[in-house]
N, C-alpha and C positions, 0 to 999 in steps of 0.2 A: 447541356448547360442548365437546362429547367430543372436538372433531376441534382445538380451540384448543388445549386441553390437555395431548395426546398430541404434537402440535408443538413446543409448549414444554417437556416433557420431552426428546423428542430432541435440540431445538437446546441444552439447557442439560446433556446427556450431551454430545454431540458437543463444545462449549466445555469441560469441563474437561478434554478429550483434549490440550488445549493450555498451556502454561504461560502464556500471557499474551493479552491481549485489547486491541486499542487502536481510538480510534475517533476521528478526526478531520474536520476542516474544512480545505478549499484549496482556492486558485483559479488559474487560470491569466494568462498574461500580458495577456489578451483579459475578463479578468474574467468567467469562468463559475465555478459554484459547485460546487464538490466533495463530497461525504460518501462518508467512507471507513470500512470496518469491515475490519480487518486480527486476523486469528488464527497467534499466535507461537509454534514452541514450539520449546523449546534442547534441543538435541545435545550428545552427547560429546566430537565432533568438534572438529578446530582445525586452522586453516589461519593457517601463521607464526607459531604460538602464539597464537593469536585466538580465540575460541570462534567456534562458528560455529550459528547456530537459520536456523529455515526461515519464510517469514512467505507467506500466504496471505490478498487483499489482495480483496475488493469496494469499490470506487468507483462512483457514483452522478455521474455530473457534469448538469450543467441550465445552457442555454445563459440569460442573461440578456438578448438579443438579441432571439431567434426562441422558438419551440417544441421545439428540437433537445434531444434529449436522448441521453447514452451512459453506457453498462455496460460497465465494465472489470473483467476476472477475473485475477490475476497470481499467480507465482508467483517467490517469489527466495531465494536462500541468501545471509544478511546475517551479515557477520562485524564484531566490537566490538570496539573497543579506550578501554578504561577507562583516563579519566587521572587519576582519584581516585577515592574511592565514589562520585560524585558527579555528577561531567561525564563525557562519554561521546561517541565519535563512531562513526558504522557507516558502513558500503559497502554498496552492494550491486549485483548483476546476474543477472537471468532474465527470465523470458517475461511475455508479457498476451495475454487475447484480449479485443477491443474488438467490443462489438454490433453496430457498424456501421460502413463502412470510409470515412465522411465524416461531419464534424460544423462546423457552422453552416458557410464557407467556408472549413474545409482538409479534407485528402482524403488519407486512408493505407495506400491503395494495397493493401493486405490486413487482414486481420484479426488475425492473429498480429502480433504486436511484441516488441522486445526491452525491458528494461527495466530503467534504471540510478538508483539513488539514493544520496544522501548524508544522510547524518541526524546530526544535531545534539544533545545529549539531556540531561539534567537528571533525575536522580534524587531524587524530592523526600522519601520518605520507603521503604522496602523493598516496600510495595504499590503504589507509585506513580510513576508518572515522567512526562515531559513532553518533548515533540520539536517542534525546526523542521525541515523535512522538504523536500526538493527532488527530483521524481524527472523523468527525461525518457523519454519513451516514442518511439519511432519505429521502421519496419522494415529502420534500416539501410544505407537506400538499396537495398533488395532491388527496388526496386520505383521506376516513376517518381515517382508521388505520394505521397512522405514528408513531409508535413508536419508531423508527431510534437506532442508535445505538452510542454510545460515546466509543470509543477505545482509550485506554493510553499504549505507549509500548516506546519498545527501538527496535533498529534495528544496524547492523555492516553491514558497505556500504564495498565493494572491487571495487576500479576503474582498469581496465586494464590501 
């Protein structure tokens, strides 16, 4: 119980080191299932007058096929452009590292990947917002077997 507790401390220090917390559902075009835990936090920075935050991304995917399962760890600099308080669209582009370099039949050739998303978003009230979320992952063709992967999902943002 001491060791439960001392966990739970540090992961909920470590979470408000972040500005924001989002946790979503997606799946791929092959219908596997996603859970993602994504940690936000915004910068000073601006790129073309865009803010720009940093997001730090565990995925969980479960093959609904076989027993296959994969862990994806990502990292990307997402910049925002607000078209009201309201709506909202972001970019983004950086790294992943995936557990394993094949999942159910495709195969990506390494372990490192790059990683691009578009997101969609909906501010539903100042502690809350809402995304439809696209990302693709692949290495680019660094490699012969790039099979990469196309994720569609939603995701509930909590800002502290």
């Amino acid at each position: 119980m001491k060791k439960l507790l001392i966990a739970l401390m540090l992961s909920t220090c470590t979470l408000f080191s972040f500005d924001k917390v989002s946790i979503g559902y997606s799946t791929t075009s092959y219908d596997s299932n996603i859970y993602d835990l994504s940690l936000i936090t915004d910068t000073n920075y601006k790129l073309f007058s865009l803010p720009v935050s940093l997001e730090l991304a565990f995925d969980y995917i479960d093959s609904t096929n076989n027993s296959d399962e994969l862990f994806i760890s990502s990292f990307q600099p997402v910049i925002t452009y607000d078209f009201n308080k309201y709506f909202f669209i972001q970019g983004a582009l950086g790294f992943a590292y995936l557990s394993d370099k094949s999942f159910e039949d495709r195969k990506f050739g390494t372990n490192f990947q790059f990683k691009q998303s578009v997101i969609f978003g909906y501010n539903i009230n100042k502690h809350l917002s809402t995304t439809l979320r696209y990302n693709h992952i692949s290495n680019a063709d660094l490699d012969d077997n790039n099979s990469g992967l196309d994720i569609f999902g939603l995701n509930l943002i909590y800002k502290f």
